[in-house]
N, C-alpha and C positions, 0 to 999 in steps of 0.2 A: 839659506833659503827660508821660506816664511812661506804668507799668503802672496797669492799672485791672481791678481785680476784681468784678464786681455779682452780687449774691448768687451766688453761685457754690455749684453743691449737689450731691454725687455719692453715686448711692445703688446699691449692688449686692445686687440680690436685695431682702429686706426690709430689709437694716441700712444705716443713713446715716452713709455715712465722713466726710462734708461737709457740715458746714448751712448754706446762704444766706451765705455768708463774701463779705462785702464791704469791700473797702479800695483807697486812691488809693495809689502809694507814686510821687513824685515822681522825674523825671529825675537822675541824677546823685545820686542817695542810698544808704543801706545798710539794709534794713529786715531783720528777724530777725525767722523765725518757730519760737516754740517752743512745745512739748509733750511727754509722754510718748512712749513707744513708742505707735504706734496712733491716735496725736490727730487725725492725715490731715492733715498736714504733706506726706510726699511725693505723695500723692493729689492735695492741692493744686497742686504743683509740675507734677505731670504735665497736670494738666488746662489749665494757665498753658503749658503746651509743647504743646498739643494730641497728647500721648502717647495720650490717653483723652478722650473726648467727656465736657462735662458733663452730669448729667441735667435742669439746670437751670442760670439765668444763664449768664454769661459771661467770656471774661478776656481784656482788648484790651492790646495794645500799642502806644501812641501811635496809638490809635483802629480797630486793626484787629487779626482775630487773629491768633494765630499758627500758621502751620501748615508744612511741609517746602519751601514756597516762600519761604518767611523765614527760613529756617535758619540760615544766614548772620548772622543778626542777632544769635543767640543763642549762649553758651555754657554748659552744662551737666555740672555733677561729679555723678553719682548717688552714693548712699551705699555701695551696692555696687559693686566695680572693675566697669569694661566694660574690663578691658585683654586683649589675647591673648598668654598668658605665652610663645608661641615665637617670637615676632617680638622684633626686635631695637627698640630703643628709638625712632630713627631712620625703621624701616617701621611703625613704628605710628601715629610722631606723622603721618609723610606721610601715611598712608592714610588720618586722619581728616580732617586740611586738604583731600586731594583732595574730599572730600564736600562743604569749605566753599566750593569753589573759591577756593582761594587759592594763588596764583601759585608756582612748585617755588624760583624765586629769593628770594623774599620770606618763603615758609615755611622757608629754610634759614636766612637771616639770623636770624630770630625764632627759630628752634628752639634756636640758639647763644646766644643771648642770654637766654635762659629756662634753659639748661644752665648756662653762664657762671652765673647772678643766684643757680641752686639750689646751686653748687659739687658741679655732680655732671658735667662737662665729658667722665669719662672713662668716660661709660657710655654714649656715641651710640649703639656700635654692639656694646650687652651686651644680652642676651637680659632682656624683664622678668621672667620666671619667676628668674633671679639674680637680682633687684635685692632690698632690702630691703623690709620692709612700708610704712615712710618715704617709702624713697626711690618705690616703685610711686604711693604717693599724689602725689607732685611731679608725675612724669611723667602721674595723671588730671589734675591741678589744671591741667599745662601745654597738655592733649590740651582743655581748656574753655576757654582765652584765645589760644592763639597768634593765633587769625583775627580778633583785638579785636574782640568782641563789642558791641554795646551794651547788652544785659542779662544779666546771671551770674548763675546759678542754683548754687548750692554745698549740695548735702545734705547734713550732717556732715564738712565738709573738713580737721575738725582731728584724723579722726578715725586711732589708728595714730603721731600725730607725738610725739616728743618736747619737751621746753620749747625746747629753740634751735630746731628745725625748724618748730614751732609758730610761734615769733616771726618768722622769715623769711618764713611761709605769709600773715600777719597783713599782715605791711607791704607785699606782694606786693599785698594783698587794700586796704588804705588806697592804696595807690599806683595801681592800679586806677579808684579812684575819685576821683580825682587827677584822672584821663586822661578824666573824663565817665561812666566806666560804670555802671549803675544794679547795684546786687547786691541779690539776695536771699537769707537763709541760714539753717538751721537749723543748732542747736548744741546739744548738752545738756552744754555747759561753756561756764557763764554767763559767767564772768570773760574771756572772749572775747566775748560778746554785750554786756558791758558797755563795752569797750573800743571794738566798733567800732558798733554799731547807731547812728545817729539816731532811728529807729520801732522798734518792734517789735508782734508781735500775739501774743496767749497761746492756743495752742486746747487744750479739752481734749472729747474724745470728739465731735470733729467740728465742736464750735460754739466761737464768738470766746468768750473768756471778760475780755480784755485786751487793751486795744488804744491806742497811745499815742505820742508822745514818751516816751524811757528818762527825761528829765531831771523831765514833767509828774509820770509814774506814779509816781516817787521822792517828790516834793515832795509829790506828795497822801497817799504810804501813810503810816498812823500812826506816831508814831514808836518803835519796836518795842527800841531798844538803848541805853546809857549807859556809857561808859568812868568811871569814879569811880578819884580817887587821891587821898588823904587823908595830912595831914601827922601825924595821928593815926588808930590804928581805927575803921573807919566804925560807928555804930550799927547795929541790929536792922534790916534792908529787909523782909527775906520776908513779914511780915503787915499790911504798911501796902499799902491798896487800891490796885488794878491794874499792883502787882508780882507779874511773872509766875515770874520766876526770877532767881536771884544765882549769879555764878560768880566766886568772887576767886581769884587766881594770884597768884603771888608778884612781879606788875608792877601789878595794877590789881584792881577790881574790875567786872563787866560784869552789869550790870542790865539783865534783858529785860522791859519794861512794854506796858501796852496801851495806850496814847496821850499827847498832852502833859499832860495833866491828872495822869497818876501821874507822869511826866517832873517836873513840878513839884511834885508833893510830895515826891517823893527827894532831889531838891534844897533842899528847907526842912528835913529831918531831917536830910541830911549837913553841912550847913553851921553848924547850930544845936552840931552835934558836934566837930567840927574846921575849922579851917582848910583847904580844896580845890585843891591842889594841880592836879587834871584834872578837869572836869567837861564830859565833848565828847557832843551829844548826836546819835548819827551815824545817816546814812539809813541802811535796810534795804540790805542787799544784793542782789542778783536773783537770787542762789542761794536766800533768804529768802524772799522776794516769789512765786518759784515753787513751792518747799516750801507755803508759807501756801495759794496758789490750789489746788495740787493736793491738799491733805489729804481723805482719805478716798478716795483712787481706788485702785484696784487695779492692782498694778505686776507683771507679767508676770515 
């Protein structure tokens, strides 16, 4: 048993941020939920932390819900800092522990050892209003696990980092789930969702639109791309049916088709031409796969 969503539905005034969103997401996993701006991803979140009541269904935690009595159990990064920029690194992380009741010896230990893990050792006792936009993000990520949680809620955690600090956020975040902790996380930088998700759900304008294993949803979507490399020039692609587009570079050529069916006839005209050096017919990406769902939406 895990987190458990049953239709879960939030409506404010006449518009519905949330429709009936149901899903199991398993002890000790990683589920990822994406959407645009607006999709009620954190609506979601909040209503999973009893921030906001739902107007409808429910969202249990290992069968019960969550409310300021269970605090403790949980850790949450919002997308927006909750950090107070005059306090010193050190009184901020305390004063959130104290809320988790966690022990002043056992928070000091961990504080150091999350300082130590980010290589930012020499800022315990820097004011966060100094610290970089990076570095403030380390210090919400560590203000959400020092008390090991058993569920981590992460709204855009990547968000502000650069590629090394991003990587360090990452393995933090697999390590994490190493240790038993169930995450859940919104991303709008896939190749991070791709990396760590086992599940993910897709929303868009309130309602589930996608909902899966990353490895099923891959395997089922059409197969949408073709790396081509020919020991001669490839023939004519763009008018033979359900090629959708050709792009060659001076390494390959990248055929976008609508299913195996045009996949297999670019492959009986390339090979009928030359000799196929590459012929790799690769999954969509989840950059691709969410581009595709969300066409036609209006983006803010």
């Amino acid at each position: 048993m895990g987190l458990k969503l049953s239709q879960l539905t939030k409506t404010f005034q006449e518009e519905t941020a949330v429709h009936a969103l149901s899903a199991e997401i398993q002890a000790g996993t990683i589920f990822g939920m994406l959407g645009s701006n607006g999709a009620g991803k954190t609506t979601t979140f909040r209503m999973i932390l009893g921030l906001i009541d739902p107007s409808a269904g429910k969202a249990e935690w290992h069968g019960e819900r969550l409310d300021y009595r269970r605090t403790r159990l949980v850790g949450y990064l919002p997308e927006e800092r909750g950090l107070y920029p005059k306090l010193t690194v050190k009184q901020q992380l305390h004063y959130f522990m104290k809320l988790k009741g966690m022990p002043k010896k056992t928070f000091f230990e961990e504080m150091r050892r999350w300082l130590a893990r980010f290589q930012i050792e020499e800022y315990e006792n820097r004011r966060v209003e100094e610290l970089s936009k990076g570095n403030q993000q380390k210090i919400q990520f560590m203000a959400s696990v020092l008390h090991k949680p058993e569920l981590l809620i992460l709204d855009e955690p990547f968000s502000g980092l650069d590629p090394v600090n991003s990587d360090m956020l990452k393995q933090a975040v697999l390590d994490l789930q190493k240790e038993g902790t169930t995450i859940l996380f919104s991303s709008h930088q896939m190749h991070n969702v791709e990396e760590l998700c086992d599940e993910l759900m897709m929303l868009k304008k309130g309602n589930v639109i996608l909902k899966g294993k990353l490895t099923d949803i891959k395997a089922s979507y059409p197969v949408k791309r073709i790396a081509v490399r020919g020991a001669d020039d490839l023939p004519e692609l763009e008018g033979l049916p359900g090629v959708l587009q050709v792009h060659t570079s001076k390494l390959e050529t990248i055929v976008q088709v609508s299913g195996a069916e045009a996949a297999e006839r670019v492959f009986r005209r390339c090979s009928e031409s030359t000799w196929l050096k590459k012929f790799d017919l690769q999954e969509p990406s989840l950059h691709e796969i969410f581009v595709d769902q969300m066409e036609g939406e209006e983006h803010a």
